[in-house]
N, C-alpha and C positions, 0 to 999 in steps of 0.2 A: 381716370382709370387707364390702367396699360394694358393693348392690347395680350391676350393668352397667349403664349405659343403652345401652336398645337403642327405636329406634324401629321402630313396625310399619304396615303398608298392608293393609288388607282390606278386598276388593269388595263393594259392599252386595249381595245375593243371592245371594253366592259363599261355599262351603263353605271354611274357613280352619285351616289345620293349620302350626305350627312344633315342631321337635325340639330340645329343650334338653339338652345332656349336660353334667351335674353330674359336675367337678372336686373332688377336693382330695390336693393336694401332686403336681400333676399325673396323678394317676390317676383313673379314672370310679370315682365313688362309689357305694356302692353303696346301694341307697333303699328296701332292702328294708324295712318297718314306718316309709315316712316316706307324706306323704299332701299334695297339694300342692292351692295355691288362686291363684285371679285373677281380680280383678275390673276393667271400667272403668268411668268415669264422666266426662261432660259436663266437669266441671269436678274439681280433687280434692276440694274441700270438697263435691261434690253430697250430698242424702241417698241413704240404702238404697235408696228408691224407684228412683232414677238409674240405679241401676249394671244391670251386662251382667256377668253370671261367664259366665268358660270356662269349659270339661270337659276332663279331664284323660285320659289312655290312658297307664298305667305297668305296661305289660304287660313293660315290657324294665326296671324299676328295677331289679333288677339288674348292668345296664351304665351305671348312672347315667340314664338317657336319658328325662327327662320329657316327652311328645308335650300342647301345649297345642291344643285347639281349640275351634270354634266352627261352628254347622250354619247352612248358607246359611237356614234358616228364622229363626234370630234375625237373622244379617248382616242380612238384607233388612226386617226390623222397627226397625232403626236409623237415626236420620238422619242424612246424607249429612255429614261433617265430622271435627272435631279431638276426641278423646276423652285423658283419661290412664289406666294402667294398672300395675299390679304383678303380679309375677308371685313366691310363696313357696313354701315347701315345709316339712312339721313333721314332729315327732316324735310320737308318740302319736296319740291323737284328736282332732280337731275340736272345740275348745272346753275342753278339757284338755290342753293339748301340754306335751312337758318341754321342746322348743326350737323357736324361728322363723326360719327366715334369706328373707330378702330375696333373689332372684336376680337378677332384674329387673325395668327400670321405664321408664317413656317416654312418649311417644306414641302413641296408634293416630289413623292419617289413613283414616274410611270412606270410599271413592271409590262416587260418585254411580252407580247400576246406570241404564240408558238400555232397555235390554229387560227388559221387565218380563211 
């Protein structure tokens, strides 16, 4: 399967939450013992240094449904512009996985905060 692309908009300052529900064969999969990651960066080749990971809430993996976010206290330590990002999901642990899938990938557009 190839990862979506899906571009994203988040306000610099602004607390940032999207709900992803993980398909397959048309039914919510279920994520129970899976454990999901995403990072963005400046550029895709930036280094480690670069990147911005979300935080994950898979309080519902169960019904498939990975909640990605991000707390207005990182949004507002970003600068104002074009970032890329991926969004995955594994099998086992973090740094040991038995499988990786890609779900999405894109754009993130930080919009410039005016009240500060």
């Amino acid at each position: 399967m190839t990862a979506a692309k899906y571009d994203l908009e988040i306000d610099q300052g602004s607390s940032f939450s999207t709900a992803v529900t993980v398909r397959e064969s048309g039914n919510p999969k279920n994520l129970n013992g899976f454990g999901a990651r995403a990072s963005m960066r400046p550029s895709i080749d930036s280094p480690d240094s670069q990147k911005t990971d979300f935080t994950f809430d898979l309080t519902s993996a169960s019904s498939g449904v990975v909640i990605m976010k991000l707390s207005h206290t990182v949004s507002s330590a970003l600068t104002a512009g074009v970032y890329f990002y991926d969004l995955e999901i594994f099998e086992g642990d973090a740094g040991s996985e038995t499988s990786v899938t890609r779900l999405m990938q894109g754009k993130v557009t930080i919009n410039p905060e005016v009240t500060r």
